[in-house]
N, C-alpha and C positions, 0 to 999 in steps of 0.2 A: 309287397302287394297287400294287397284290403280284403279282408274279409268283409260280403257284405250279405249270404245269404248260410244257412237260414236264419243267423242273427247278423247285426249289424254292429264289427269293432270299430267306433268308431265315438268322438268326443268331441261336443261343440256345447258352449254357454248361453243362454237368452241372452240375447243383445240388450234387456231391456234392465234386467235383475240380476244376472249372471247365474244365474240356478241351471246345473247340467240338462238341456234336452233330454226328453226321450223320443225314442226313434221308431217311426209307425212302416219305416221300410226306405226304398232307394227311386230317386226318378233320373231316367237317364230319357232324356224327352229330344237329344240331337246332339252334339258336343260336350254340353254341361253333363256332368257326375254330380247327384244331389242326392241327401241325405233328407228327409219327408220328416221332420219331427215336431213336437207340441214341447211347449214350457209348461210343467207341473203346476206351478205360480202363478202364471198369468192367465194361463191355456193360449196362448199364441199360437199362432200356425205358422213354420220358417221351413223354408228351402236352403240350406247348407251347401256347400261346396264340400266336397269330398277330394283330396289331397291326392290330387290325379291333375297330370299336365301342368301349365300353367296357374291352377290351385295350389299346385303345391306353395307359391310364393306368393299367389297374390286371392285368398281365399276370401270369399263375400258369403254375405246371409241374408235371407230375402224374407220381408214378411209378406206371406201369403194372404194376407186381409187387407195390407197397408197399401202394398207393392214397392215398399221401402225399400232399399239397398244399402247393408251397412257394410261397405269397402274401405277398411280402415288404410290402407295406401293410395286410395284417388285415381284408380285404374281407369279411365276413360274407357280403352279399347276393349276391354275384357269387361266392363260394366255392362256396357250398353248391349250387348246381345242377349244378356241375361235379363236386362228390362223391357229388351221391345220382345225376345222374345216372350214373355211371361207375360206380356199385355192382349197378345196380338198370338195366339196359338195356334195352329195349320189343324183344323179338323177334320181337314181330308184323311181320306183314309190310306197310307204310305205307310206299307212295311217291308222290311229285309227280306231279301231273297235268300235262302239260304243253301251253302253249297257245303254239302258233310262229306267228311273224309274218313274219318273216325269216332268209334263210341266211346263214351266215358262217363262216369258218373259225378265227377269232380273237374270245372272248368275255370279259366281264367280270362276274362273279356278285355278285350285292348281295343276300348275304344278310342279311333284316328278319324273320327269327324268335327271337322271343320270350317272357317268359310274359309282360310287361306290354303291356297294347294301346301305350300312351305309345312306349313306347321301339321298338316295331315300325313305329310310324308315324313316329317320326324318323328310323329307317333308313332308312323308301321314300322319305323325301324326299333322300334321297344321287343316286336315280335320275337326278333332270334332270340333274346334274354331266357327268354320263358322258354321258347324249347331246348335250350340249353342245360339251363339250371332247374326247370322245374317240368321235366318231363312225365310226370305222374297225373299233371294236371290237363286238361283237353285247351287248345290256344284259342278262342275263338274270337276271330277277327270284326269289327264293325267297321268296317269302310266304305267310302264312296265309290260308283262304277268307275271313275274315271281312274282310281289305283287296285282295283284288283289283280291285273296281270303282273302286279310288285308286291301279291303277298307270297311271301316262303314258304314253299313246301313242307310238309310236316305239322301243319295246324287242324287240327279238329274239327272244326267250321269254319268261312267264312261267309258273316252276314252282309250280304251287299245291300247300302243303302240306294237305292233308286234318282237320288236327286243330284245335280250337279254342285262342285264341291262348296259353290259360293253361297247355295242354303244351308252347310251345314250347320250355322249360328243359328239357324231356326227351332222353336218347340215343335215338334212335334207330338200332340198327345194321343198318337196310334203308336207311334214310335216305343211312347214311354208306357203304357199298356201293355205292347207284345213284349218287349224285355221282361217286363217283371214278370209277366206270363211263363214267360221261356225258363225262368232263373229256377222256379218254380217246382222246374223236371227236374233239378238235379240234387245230389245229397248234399253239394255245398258249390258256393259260386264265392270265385276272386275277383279284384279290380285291379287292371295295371297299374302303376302309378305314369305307365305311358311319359316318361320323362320329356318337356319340351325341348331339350337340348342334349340326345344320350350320347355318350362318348364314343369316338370309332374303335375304341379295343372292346366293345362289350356288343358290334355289328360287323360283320361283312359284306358290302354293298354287293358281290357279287350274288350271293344266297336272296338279293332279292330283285338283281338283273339280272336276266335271263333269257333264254332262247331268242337268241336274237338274232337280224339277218345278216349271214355272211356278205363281207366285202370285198374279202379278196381280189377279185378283176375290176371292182371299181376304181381302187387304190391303188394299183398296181402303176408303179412306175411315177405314183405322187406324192409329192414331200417335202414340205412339211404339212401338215394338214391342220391348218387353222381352221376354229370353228367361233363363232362369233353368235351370242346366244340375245336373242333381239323380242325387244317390246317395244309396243307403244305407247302405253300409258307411263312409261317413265324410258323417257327417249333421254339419248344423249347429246344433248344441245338444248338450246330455247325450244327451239321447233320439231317437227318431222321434216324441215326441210334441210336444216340444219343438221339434224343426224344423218341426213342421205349425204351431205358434204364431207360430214366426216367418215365415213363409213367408206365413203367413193375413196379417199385419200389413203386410210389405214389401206385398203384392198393393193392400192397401187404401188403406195410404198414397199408394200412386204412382197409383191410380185417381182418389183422390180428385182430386190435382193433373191429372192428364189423361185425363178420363172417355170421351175416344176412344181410348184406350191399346188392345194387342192382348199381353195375359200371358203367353207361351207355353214350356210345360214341357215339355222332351226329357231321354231319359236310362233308365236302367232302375230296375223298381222300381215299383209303385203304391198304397205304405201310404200315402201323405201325399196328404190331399185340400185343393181349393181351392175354398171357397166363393163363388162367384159372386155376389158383391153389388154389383157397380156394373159397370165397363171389362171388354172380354170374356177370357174363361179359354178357353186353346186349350190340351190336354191332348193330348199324343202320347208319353207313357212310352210302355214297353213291357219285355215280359216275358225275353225273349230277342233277340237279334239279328236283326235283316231287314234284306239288300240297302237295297229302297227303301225302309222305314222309315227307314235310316240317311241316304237320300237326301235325303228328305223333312224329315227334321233338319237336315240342311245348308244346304236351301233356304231355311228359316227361320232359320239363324242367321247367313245370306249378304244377309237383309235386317234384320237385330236392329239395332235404335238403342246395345241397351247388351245385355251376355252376363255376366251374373251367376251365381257357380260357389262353390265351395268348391276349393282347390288341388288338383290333379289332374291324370290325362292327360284328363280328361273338357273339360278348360278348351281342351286345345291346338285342333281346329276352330273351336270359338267366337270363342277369339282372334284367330285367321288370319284369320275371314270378317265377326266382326260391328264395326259400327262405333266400339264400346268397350268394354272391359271391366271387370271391378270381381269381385276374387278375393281369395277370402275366405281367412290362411292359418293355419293352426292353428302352435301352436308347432313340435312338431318339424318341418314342413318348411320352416323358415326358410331352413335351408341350399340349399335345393333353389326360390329365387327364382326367378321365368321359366322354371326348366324346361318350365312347361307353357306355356309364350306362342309364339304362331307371331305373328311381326309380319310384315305385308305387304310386298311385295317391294321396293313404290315407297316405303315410308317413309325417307325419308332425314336428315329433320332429328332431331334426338335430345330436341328441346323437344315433337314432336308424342307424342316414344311416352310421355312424361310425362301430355299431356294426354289420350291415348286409351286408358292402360292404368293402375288404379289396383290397389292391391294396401290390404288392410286385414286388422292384423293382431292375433291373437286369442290366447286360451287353446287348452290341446292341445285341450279338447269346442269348444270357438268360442261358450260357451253365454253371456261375457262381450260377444260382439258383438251391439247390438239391431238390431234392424230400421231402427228410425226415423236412426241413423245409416248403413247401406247406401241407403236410401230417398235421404236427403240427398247423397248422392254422386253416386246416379244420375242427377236433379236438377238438379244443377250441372252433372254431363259434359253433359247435353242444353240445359242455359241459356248455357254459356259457351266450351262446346270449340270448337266452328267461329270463332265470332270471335274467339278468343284464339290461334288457329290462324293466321289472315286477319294480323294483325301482326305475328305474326312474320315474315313472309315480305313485308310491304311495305320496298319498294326490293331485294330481290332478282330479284323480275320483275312485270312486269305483269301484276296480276291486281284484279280488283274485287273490291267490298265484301260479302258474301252476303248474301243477303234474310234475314231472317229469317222465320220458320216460323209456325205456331198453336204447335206442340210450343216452342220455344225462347221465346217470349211468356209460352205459362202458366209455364214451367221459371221464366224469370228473375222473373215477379212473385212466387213462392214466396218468396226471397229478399229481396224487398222490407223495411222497415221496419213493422209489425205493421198500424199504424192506415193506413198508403196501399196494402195487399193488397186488391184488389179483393173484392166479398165471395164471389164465385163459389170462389174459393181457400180460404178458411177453411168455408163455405157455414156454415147456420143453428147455433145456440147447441146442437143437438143432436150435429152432428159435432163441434163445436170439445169436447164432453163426454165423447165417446167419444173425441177423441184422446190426451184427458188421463186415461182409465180405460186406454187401451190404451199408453200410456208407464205409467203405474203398474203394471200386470199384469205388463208385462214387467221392469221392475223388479224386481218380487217373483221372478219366475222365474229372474231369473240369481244369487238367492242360496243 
């Protein structure tokens, strides 16, 4: 962590002569962490990155007279909010709402704003660190409304920022006024370094889901509960017509195999519909943002057997909560593997996160990936994960052998050799005809 009040530990060069800054204070104006300092030499006026989030690896220096950017790595995505921000400043008057828990004299700020949901929620997960290991200090949260019912218990403040998360690339210069205002009360103030990728041994996804709604009678008597985590703006297929094809398909398929299955679609967005032809359709898109909508999401993908997605921040709860995953990922984010995975806290063998998190990989539209290959996946993680889990760990401690299921019976006779499939698996000469119209269709479609 950073010290940055009432002096500032902190080391940056003139871009211009290299003579150490001095530092006239901190602006934290929306997302950015900036360090306010003048060159001795020049007298230049720089905006500094302060070695928090994504700074820590990709840190820039801004001149304040020039509006120059000196980004010695060529960051596009991380440049530009910092230039249009600093161009174009929100002089409206927006500040935190503040919700105090506790007094202190000595605080530590985690700020998790944003413009991407993903990367605001991997900051709050910075939070448990600090009241973990640095329980002396007060936690105090800067988040967007849309994540406050995910911060954990036990923090000192939480400053809610008022905007939705996709301004939070914005300056705000009320924003960065009331901080320094605020830092101001105390004997001394820290900076998280808010990690943009913290590890799951140093979080417990649980500590920051919570209170959620029971399901018990919804669930009752469904199984396996696939949940299928859906957008629009990065569909799977060419089209949104084309994801409705394949989505209809996936659905059928996996009914077919477990006609007590329970389908269930979270996410925003409602052009793609799911025709209910066999295992039941539970449909909770939504238009906009809701608290307990969002809750309610959780709840179900906190009992999901398998959380199917397209690459995304949309994937990272899924990951955290349901018991497998299967992420769909388009070429360009090759680079950006697991970013969206939250693995649970107690995972510790590295052969289970093989068997509980599958990754399949696509064309940049995904329109190359069928159905009836995700379907097959799903399939196996529910026919073979738990027992192929169970030996790995025999002779490391005592544990027995798991029952097997109804779900993991139908899953593994899929699998079977054609003619010993029971016939309830293939069922009458009429599905066995449509599955071969519905592997041909799709055929045709991804050319």
């Amino acid at each position: 962590m950073l010290k940055i009040y009432p002096n500032l530990e902190f080391k940056a060069s003139c871009p211009q002569d290299g003579v150490t800054l001095q530092w006239l204070g901190v602006a934290i104006p929306g997302m950015r962490c900036l360090a306010d300092g003048i060159c001795p030499t020049c007298n230049a006026r720089y905006y500094a990155d302060l070695p928090v989030s994504h700074a820590l690896e990709l840190p820039m220096i801004l001149n304040r007279e020039t509006g120059e950017i000196y980004d010695p790595k060529d960051v596009e995505w991380f440049r530009r909010p910092l230039k249009e921000g600093f161009r174009a400043p929100i002089e409206e008057e927006i500040v935190p709402q503040v919700h105090r828990f506790l007094e202190c004299d000595r605080i530590i700020i985690v700020n998790c704003l944003d413009y991407l949901y993903g990367h605001c929620l991997l900051k709050l997960l910075n939070v448990q660190r600090h009241l973990d290991e640095h329980p002396e200090l007060g936690c105090c949260v800067l988040v967007p409304s849309q994540l406050l019912h995910l911060v954990p218990d036990g923090v000192a403040e939480i400053w809610e920022f008022p905007r939705s998360i996709s301004e939070g690339g914005k300056w705000y210069s009320s924003l960065q006024r009331w901080i320094n205002e605020k830092i101001s009360n105390y004997q001394e103030c820290y900076l998280s370094p808010a990690y943009s990728h913290p590890s799951h041994r140093v979080y417990d996804l649980r500590r920051f889901v919570r209170n959620l709604p029971d399901l018990s009678d919804k669930i009752r008597d469904r199984a396996p509960i696939i949940l299928f985590s859906y957008r629009e703006d990065r569909p799977w297929g060419r089209t949104l017509q084309q994801q409705q094809q394949k989505l209809q398909n996936l659905y059928e398929r996996l009914s077919r195999i477990f006609p007590e299955m329970l389908f269930v679609l979270v996410g925003f967005g409602r052009e793609n519909r799911i025709q209910n032809t066999g295992a039941e359709v539970l449909d909770l898109r939504a238009e906009k943002f809701e608290v307990e909508r969002d809750r309610l999401w959780m709840a179900y993908m906190s009992v999901a057997d398998c959380a199917i997605g397209v690459h995304g921040s949309n994937m990272l709860l899924p990951s955290g909560l349901a018991k497998s995953t299967i992420t769909l990922v388009p070429r360009s984010r090759l680079g950006n593997i697991f970013q969206d995975t939250l693995f649970p806290h107690n995972l510790h063998d590295a052969r289970d996160i093989l068997l509980q998190y599958r990754s399949i990989y696509g064309s940049e539209d995904l329109s190359d990936l069928r159905s009836s290959t995700v379907a097959e996946i799903a399939i196996a993680l529910l026919a073979f994960q738990q027992q192929q889990s169970f030996w790995f760990k025999v002779g490391e401690e005592e544990i027995s052998s798991p029952e097997v299921s109804r779900v993991q019976q139908f899953a593994t006779q899929y699998f079977l050799p054609f003619p010993f499939r029971p016939l309830r698996i293939y069922g009458k000469l009429t599905l066995r005809v449509k599955n071969f119209l519905n592997d041909y269709l799709e055929r045709l479609d991804e050319r």
